[in-house]
PABARO-516610 format. One record per residue (C-alpha): x, y, z; residue in three letters; residue number from 0. Coordinates in nm, 4 decimals, decimal comma. Layout:
N
+----------+----------+----------+---------+-----+
:       c1 :       c2 :       c3 : residuo : num :
+----------+----------+----------+---------+-----+
:        X :        Y :        Z :     ala : NUM :
...
+----------+----------+----------+---------+-----+
***
This chain:
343
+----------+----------+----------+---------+-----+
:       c1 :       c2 :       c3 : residuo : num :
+----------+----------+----------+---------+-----+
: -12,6519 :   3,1641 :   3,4222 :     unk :   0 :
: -12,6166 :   3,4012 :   3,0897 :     unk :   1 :
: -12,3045 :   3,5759 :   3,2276 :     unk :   2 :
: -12,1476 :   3,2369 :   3,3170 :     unk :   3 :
: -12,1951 :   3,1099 :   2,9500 :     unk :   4 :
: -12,1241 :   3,4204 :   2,8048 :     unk :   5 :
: -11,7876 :   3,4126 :   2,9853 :     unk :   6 :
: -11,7275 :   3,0436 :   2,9306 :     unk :   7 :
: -11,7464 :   3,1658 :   2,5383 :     unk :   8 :
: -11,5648 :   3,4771 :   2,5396 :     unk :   9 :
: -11,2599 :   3,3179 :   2,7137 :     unk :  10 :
: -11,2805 :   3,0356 :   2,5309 :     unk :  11 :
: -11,2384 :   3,2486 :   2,2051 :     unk :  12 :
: -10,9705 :   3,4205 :   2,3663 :     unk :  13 :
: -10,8154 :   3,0915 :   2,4537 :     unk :  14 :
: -10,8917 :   2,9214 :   2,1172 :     unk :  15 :
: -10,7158 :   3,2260 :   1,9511 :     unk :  16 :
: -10,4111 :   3,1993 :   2,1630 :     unk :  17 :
: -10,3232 :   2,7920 :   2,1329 :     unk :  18 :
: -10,4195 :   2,8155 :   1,7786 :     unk :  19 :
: -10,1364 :   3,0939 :   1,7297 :     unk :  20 :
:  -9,9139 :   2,8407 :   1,8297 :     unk :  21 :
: -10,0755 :   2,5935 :   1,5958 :     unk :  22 :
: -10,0362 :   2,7541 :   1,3057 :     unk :  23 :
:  -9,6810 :   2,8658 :   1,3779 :     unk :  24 :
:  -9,5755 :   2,5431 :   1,4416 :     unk :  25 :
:  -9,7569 :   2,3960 :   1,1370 :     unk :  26 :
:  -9,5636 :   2,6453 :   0,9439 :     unk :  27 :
:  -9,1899 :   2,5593 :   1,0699 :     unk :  28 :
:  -9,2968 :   2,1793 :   1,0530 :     unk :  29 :
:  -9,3669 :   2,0549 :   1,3939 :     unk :  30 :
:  -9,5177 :   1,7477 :   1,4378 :     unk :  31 :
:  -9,8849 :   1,8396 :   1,6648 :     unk :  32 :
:  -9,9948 :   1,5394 :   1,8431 :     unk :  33 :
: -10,2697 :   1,6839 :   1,9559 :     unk :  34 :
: -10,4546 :   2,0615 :   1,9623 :     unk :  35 :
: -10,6810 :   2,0873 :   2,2944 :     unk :  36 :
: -10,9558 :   2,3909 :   2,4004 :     unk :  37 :
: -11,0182 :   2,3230 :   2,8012 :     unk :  38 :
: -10,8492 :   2,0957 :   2,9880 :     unk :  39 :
: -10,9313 :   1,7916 :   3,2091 :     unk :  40 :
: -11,1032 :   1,4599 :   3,0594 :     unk :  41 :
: -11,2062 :   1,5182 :   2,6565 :     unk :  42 :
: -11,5735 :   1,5910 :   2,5958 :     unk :  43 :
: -11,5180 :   1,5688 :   2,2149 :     unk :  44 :
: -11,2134 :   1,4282 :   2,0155 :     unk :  45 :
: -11,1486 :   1,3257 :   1,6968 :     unk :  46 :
: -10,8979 :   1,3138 :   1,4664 :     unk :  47 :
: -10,7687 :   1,4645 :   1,1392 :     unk :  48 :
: -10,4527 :   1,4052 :   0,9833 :     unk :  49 :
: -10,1662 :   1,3309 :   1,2024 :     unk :  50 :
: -10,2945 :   1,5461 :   1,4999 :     unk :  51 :
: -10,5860 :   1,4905 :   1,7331 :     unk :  52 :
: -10,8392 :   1,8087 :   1,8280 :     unk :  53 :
: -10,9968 :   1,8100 :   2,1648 :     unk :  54 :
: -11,2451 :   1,9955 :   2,3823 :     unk :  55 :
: -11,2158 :   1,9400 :   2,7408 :     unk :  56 :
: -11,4157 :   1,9523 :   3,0570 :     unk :  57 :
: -11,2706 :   2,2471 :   3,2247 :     unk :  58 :
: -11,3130 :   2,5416 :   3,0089 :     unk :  59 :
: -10,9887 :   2,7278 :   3,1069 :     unk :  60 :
: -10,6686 :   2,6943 :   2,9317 :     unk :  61 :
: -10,6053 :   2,4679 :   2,6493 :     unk :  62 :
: -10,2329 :   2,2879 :   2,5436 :     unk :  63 :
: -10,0516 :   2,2025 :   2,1616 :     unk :  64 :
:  -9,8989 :   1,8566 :   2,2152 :     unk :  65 :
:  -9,5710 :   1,9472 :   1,9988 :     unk :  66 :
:  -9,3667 :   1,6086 :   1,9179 :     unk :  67 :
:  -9,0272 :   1,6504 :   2,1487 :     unk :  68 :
:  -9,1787 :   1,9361 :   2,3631 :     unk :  69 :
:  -9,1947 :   1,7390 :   2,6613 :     unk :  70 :
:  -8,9238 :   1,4715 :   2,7488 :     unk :  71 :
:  -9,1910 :   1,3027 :   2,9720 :     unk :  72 :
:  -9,3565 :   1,2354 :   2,5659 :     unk :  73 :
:  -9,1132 :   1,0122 :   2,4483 :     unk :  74 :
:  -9,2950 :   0,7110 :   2,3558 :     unk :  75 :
:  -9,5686 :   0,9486 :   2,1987 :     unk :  76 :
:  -9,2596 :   1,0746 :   1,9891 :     unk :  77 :
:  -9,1637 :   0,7466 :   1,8950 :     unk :  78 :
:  -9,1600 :   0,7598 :   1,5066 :     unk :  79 :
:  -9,2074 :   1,0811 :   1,4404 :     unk :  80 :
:  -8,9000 :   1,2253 :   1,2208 :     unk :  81 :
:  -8,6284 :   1,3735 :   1,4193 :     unk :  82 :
:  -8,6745 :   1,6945 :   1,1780 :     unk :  83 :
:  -9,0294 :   1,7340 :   1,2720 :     unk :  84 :
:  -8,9455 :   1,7476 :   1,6518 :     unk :  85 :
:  -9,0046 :   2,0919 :   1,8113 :     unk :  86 :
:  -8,6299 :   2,0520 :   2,0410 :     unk :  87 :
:  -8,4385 :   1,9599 :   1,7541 :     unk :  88 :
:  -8,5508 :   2,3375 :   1,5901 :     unk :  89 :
:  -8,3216 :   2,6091 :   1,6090 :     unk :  90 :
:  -8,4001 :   2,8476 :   1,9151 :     unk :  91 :
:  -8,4819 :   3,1119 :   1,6744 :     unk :  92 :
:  -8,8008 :   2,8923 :   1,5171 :     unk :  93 :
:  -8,9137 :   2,7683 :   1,8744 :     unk :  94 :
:  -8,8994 :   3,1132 :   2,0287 :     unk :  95 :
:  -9,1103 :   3,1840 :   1,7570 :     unk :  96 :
:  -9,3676 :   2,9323 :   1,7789 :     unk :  97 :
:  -9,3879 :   3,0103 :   2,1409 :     unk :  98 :
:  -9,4603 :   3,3931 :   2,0930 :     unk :  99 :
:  -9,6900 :   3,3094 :   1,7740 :     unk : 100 :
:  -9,9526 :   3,2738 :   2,1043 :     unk : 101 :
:  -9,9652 :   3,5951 :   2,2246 :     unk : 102 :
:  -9,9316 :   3,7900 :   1,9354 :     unk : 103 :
: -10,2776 :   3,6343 :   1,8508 :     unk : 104 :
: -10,4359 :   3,7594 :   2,1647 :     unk : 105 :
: -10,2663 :   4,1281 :   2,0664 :     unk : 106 :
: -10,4008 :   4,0974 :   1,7180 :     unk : 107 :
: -10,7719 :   3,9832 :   1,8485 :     unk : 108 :
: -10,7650 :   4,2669 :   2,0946 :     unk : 109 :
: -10,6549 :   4,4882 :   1,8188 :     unk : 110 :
: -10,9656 :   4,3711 :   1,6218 :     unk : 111 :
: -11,1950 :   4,4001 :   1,9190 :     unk : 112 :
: -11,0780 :   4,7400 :   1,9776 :     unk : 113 :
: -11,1671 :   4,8325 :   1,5837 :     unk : 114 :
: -11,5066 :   4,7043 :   1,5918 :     unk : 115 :
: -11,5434 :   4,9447 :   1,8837 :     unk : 116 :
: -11,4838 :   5,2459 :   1,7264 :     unk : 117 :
: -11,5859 :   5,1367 :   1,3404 :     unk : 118 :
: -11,8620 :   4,9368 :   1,3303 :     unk : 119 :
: -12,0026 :   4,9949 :   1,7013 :     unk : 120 :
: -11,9194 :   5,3119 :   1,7570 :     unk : 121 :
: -11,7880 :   5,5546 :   2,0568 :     unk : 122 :
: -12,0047 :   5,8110 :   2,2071 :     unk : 123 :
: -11,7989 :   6,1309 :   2,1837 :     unk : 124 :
: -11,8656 :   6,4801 :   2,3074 :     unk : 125 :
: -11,9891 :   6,7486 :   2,0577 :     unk : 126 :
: -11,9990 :   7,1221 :   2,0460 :     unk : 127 :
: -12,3377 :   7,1643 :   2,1473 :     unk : 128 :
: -12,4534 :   7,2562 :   2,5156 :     unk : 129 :
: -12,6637 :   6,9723 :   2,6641 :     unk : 130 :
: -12,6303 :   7,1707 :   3,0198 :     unk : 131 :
: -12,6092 :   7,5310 :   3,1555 :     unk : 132 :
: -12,5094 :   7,5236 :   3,4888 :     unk : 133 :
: -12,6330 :   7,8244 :   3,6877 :     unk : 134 :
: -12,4495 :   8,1103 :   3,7995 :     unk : 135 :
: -12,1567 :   8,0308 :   3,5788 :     unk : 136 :
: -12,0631 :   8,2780 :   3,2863 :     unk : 137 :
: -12,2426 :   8,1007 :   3,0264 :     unk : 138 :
: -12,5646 :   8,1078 :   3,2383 :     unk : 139 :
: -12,5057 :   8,4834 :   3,2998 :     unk : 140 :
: -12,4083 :   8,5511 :   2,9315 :     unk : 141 :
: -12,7566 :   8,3684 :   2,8244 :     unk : 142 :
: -12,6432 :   8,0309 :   2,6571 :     unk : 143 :
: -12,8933 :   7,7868 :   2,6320 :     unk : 144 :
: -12,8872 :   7,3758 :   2,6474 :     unk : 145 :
: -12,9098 :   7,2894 :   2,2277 :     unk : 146 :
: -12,6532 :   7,5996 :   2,1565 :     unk : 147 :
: -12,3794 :   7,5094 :   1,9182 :     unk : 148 :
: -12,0518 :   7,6992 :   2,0099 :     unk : 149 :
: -11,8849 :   7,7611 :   1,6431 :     unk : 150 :
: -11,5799 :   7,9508 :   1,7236 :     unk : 151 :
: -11,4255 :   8,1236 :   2,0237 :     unk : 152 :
: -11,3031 :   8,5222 :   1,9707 :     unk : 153 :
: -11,3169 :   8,4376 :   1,5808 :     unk : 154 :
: -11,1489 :   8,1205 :   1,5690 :     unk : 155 :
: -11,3200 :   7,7912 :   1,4593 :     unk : 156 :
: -11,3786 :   7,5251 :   1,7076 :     unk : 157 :
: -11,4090 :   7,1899 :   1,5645 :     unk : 158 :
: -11,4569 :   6,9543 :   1,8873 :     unk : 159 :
: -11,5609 :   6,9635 :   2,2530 :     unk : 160 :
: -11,1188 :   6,9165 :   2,3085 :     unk : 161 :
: -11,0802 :   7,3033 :   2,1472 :     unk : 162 :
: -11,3273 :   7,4591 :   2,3541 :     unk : 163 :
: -11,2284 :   7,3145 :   2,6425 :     unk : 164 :
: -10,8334 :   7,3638 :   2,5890 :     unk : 165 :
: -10,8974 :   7,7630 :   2,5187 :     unk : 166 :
: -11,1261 :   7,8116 :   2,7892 :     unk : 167 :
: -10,9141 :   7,6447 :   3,0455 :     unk : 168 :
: -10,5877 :   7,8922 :   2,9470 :     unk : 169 :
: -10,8459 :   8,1800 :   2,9781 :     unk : 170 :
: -10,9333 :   8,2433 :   3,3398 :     unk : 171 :
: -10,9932 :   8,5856 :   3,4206 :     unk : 172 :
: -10,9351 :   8,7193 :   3,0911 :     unk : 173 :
: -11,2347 :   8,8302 :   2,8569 :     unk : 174 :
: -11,3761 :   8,5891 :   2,5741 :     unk : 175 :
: -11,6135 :   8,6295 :   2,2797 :     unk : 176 :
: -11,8398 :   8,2750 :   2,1792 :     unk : 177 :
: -11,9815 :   8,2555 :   1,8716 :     unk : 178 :
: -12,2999 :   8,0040 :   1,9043 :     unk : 179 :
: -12,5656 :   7,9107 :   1,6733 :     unk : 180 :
: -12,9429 :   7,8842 :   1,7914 :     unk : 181 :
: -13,2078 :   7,7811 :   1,5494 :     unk : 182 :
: -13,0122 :   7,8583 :   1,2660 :     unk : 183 :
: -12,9480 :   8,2066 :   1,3637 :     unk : 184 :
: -12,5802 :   8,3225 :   1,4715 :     unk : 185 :
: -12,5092 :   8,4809 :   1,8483 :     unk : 186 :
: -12,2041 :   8,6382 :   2,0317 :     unk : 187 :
: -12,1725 :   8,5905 :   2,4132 :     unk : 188 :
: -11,9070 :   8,7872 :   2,5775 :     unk : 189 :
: -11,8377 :   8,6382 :   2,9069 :     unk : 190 :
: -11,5301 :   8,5984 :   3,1485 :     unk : 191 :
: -11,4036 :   8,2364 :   3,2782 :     unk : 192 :
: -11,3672 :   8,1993 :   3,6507 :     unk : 193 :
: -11,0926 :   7,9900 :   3,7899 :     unk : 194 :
: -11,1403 :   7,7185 :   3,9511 :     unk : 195 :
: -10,8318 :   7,4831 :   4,0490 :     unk : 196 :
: -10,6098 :   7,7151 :   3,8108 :     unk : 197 :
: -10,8386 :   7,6522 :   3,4707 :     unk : 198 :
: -11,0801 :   7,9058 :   3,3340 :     unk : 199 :
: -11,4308 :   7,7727 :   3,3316 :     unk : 200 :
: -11,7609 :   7,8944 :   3,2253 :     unk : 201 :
: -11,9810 :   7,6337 :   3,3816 :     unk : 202 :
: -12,1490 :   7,4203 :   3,0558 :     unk : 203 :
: -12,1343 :   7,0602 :   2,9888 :     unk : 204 :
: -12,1390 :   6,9108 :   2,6546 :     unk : 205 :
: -12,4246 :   6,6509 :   2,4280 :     unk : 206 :
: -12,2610 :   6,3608 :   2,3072 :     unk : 207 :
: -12,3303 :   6,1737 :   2,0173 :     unk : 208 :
: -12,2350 :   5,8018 :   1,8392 :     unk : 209 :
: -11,9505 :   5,7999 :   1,6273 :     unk : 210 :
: -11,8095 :   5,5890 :   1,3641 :     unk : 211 :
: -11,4624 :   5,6189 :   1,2368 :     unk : 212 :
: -11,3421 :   5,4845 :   0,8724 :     unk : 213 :
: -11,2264 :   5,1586 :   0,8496 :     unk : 214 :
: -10,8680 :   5,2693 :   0,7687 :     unk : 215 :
: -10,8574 :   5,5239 :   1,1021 :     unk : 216 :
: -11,0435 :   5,2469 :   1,3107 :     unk : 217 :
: -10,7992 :   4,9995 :   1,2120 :     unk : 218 :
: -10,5244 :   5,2160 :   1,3368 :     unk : 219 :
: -10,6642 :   5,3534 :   1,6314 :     unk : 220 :
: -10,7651 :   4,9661 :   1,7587 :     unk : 221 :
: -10,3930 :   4,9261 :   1,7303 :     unk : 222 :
: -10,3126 :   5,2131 :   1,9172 :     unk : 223 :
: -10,5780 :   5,1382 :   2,1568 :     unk : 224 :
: -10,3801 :   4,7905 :   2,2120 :     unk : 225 :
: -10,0710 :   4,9633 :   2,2661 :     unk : 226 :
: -10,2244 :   5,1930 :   2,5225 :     unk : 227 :
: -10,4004 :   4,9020 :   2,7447 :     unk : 228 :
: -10,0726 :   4,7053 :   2,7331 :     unk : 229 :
:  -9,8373 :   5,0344 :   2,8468 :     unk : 230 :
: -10,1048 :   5,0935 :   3,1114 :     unk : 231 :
: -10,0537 :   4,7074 :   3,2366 :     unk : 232 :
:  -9,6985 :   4,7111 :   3,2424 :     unk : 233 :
:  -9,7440 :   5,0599 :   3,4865 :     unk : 234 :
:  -9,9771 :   4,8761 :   3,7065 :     unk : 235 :
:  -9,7539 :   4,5695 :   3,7402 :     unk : 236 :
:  -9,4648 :   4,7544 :   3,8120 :     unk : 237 :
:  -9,6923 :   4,9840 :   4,0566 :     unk : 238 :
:  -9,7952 :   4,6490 :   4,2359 :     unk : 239 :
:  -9,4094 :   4,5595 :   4,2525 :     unk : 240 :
:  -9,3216 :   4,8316 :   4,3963 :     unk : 241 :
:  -9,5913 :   4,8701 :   4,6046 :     unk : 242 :
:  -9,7342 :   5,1779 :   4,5228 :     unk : 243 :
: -10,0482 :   5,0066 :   4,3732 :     unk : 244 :
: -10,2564 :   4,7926 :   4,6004 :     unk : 245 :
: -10,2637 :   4,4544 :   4,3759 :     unk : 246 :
: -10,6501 :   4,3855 :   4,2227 :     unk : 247 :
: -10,6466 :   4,0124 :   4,1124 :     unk : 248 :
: -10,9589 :   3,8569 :   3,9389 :     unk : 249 :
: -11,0001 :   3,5317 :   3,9177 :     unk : 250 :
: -11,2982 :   3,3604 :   3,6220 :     unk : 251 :
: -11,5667 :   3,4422 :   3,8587 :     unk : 252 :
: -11,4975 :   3,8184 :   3,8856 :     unk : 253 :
: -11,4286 :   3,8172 :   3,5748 :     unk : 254 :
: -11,8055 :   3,6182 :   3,4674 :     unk : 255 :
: -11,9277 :   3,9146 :   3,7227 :     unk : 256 :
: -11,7489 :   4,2253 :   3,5307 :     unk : 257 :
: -11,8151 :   4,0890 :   3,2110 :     unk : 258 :
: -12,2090 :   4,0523 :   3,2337 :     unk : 259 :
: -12,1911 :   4,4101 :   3,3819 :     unk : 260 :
: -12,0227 :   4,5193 :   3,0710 :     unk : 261 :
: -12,2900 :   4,3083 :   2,8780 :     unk : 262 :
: -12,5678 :   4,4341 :   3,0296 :     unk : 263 :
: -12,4581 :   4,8541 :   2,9650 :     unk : 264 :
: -12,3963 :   4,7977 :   2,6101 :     unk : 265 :
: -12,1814 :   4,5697 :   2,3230 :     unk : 266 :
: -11,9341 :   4,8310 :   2,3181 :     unk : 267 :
: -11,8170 :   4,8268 :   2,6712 :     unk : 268 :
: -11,8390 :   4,4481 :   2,6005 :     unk : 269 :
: -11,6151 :   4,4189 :   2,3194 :     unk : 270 :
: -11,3964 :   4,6531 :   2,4448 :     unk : 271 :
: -11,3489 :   4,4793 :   2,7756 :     unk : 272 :
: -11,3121 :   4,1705 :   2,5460 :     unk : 273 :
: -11,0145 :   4,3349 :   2,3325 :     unk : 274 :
: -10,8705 :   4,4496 :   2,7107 :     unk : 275 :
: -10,9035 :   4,0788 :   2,8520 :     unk : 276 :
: -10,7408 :   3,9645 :   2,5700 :     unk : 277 :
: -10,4347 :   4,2354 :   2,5377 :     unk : 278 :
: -10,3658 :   4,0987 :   2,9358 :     unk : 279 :
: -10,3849 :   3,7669 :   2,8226 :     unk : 280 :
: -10,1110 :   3,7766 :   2,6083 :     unk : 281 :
:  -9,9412 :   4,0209 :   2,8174 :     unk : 282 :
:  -9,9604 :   3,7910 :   3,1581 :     unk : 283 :
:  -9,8556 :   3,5137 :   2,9267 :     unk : 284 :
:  -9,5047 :   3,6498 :   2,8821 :     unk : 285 :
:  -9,4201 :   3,7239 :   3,2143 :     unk : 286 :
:  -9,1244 :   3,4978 :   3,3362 :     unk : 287 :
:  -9,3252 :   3,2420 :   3,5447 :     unk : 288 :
:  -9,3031 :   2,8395 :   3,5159 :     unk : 289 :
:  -9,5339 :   2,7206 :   3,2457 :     unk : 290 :
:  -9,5923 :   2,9978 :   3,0523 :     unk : 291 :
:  -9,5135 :   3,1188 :   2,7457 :     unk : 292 :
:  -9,2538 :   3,3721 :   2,8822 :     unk : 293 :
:  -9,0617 :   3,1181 :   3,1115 :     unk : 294 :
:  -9,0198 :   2,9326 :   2,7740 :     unk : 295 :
:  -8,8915 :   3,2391 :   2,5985 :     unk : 296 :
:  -8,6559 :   3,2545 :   2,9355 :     unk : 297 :
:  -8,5256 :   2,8675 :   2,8925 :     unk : 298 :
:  -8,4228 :   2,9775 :   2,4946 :     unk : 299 :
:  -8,2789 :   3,2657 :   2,5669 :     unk : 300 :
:  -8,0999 :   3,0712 :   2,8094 :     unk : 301 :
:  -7,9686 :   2,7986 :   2,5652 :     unk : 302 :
:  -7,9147 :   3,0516 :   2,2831 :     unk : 303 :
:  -7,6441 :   3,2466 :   2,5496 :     unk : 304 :
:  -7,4823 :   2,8865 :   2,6607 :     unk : 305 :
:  -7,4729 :   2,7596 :   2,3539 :     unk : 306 :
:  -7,6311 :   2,3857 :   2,4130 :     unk : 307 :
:  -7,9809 :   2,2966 :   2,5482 :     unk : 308 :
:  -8,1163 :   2,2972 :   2,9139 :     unk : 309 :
:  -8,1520 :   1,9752 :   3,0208 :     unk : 310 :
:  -8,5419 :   1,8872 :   2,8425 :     unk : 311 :
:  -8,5994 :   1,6708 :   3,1821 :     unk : 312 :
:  -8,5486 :   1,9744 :   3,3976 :     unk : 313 :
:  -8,6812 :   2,2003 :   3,2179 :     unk : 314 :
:  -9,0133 :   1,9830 :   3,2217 :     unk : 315 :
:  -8,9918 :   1,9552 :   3,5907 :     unk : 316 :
:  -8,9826 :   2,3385 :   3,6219 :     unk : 317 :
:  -9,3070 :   2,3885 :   3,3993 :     unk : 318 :
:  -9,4689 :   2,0879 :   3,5961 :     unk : 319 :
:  -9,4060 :   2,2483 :   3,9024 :     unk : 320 :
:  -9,5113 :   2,5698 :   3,7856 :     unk : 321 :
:  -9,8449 :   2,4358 :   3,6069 :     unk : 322 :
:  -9,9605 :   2,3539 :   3,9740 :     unk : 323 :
:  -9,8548 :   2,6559 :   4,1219 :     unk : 324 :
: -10,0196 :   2,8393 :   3,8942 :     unk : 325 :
: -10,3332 :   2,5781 :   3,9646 :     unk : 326 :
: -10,3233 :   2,6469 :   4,3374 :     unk : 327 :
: -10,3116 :   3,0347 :   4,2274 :     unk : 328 :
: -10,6352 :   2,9814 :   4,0493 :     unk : 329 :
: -10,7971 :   2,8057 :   4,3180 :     unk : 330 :
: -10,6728 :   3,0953 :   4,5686 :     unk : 331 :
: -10,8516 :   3,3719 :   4,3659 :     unk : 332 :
: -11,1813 :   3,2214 :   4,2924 :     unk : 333 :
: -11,2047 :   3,1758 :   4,6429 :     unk : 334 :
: -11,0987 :   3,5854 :   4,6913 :     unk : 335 :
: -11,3853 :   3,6262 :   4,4377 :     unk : 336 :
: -11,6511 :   3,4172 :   4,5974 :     unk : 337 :
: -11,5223 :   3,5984 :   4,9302 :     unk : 338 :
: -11,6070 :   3,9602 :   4,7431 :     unk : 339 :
: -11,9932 :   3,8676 :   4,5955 :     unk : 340 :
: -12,0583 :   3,6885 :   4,9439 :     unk : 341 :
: -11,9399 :   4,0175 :   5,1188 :     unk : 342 :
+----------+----------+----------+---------+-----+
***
């Protein structure tokens, strides 16, 4: 029961995020908002505020802006409303970016989630002191110790577990001098890597320890950390397509299942899953399929090449039929995951 609610709230944040992108873009270029929803299904809670209506529904997946003149099928809902104010009568430009305005929140939450990871969380990082000595290897032979602190190998400073590691593997077979520190007094081992695979080794495995970066290198490296999840999503879609990658679909009962798992080993495999769910989000969002954001994107590009609108009816049709494909999907997976935890 915790992971289920715990889920229910994390993707409704991530959800929540995401429609209110669109929100707030649309507020800005003008739009008349009929109505801003979290869930969908019959309302649990409504009430109004100005001219638009907020909602929380029964079913919490999903969630929908009701933009005057989005959907032809809306037209006596639009009655009224001033033909500037209508999101069809905007300029491609304006709608494409109210329709992006969606996942770039999801990007920028992930980015955030990734930043608490590594600023106010923390990563655990390997350090330059031994935790292990494994026997028979050249360190064990040479007479390092677990709680040794390799400073510097043949004279050269070593700063992080990454330098030892990158000298030692170009070293096989060849002679090397380690400088260590053992209760505060100062020790050279001489000792020659064996290969193994093609890299020098010398058979010791490092402590690690909780780090914190500043603000200002958090904040970038949650960006970069974004940038990395979404390159390595785009590589496993086209993977799938081409079917080099066997194609791993969860559905929100694997994910309830993978997400107490993270909850349960610690908040910083949670939030980072969290900043990954949401980066895929987005990502999955602007893929070209019926009823989301990217077929949208498609449709204006569309326009902005002929010159003139698609037809509004059709193009509603199209995202109808897509909505229940992409309902039928939904059902299909959960029933894959319920097939997996039975299993």
């Amino acid at each position: 029961m915790p992971e289920i609610i715990l889920a229910v709230v994390l993707l409704g944040i991530l959800v929540t995020f995401h429609e209110l992108g669109h929100f707030l873009a649309g507020r800005r270029a003008g739009v008349y908002i009929h109505e801003f929803s979290i869930g969908m299904g019959p309302a649990l809670i409504s009430w109004q505020k100005g001219e638009t209506k907020y909602s929380i529904r029964l079913i919490p997946l999903g969630g929908f802006n009701r933009f005057a003149g989005e959907d032809a099928r809306d037209k006596e809902l639009d009655e009224g409303v001033p033909e500037d104010r209508l999101l069809n009568n905007l300029p491609p430009e304006k709608r494409a970016g109210i329709i992006f305005a969606g996942p770039l929140a999801n990007l920028l939450i992930a980015s955030v989630a990734f930043f608490l990871v590594f600023s106010v969380i923390g990563v655990y990082a390997p350090t330059t002191t031994i935790s292990e000595v494994m026997p028979g290897y050249p360190a064990d032979v040479a007479g390092m110790r677990a709680g040794d602190k390799v400073l510097a190998i043949d004279g050269i400073p070593v700063g992080s577990w990454e330098d030892i590691t990158a000298t030692v593997r170009q070293r096989a077979g060849q002679p090397i001098s380690l400088t260590v520190e053992r209760d505060g007094e100062r020790l050279q081992m001489s000792m020659v890597p064996v290969d193994v695979e093609g890299a020098g080794v010398i058979g010791i495995r490092p402590t690690a320890a909780l780090r914190r970066m500043n603000p200002v290198r958090g904040l970038y490296q949650g960006v970069r950390e974004t940038l990395f999840v979404s390159v390595m999503w785009f590589q496993g879609l086209i993977g799938i397509i081409s079917g080099k990658v066997a194609p791993e679909v969860a559905g929100p009962i694997g994910i309830t299942q993978i997400l107490g798992e993270a909850a349960r080993t610690g908040p910083g495999e949670l939030a980072y899953l969290f900043g990954a769910l949401s980066a895929n989000l987005a990502l999955i969002n602007l893929l070209p399929i019926p009823a989301l954001d990217g077929s949208r994107l498609m449709f204006l590009a569309l326009e902005k090449l002929r010159g003139r609108p698609i037809d509004p009816e059709k193009e509603s049709l199209v995202h109808f039929i897509g909505f229940f494909l992409l309902i039928a999907l939904f059902v299909f997976v959960s029933y894959q995951d319920i097939l997996r935890l039975v299993r």
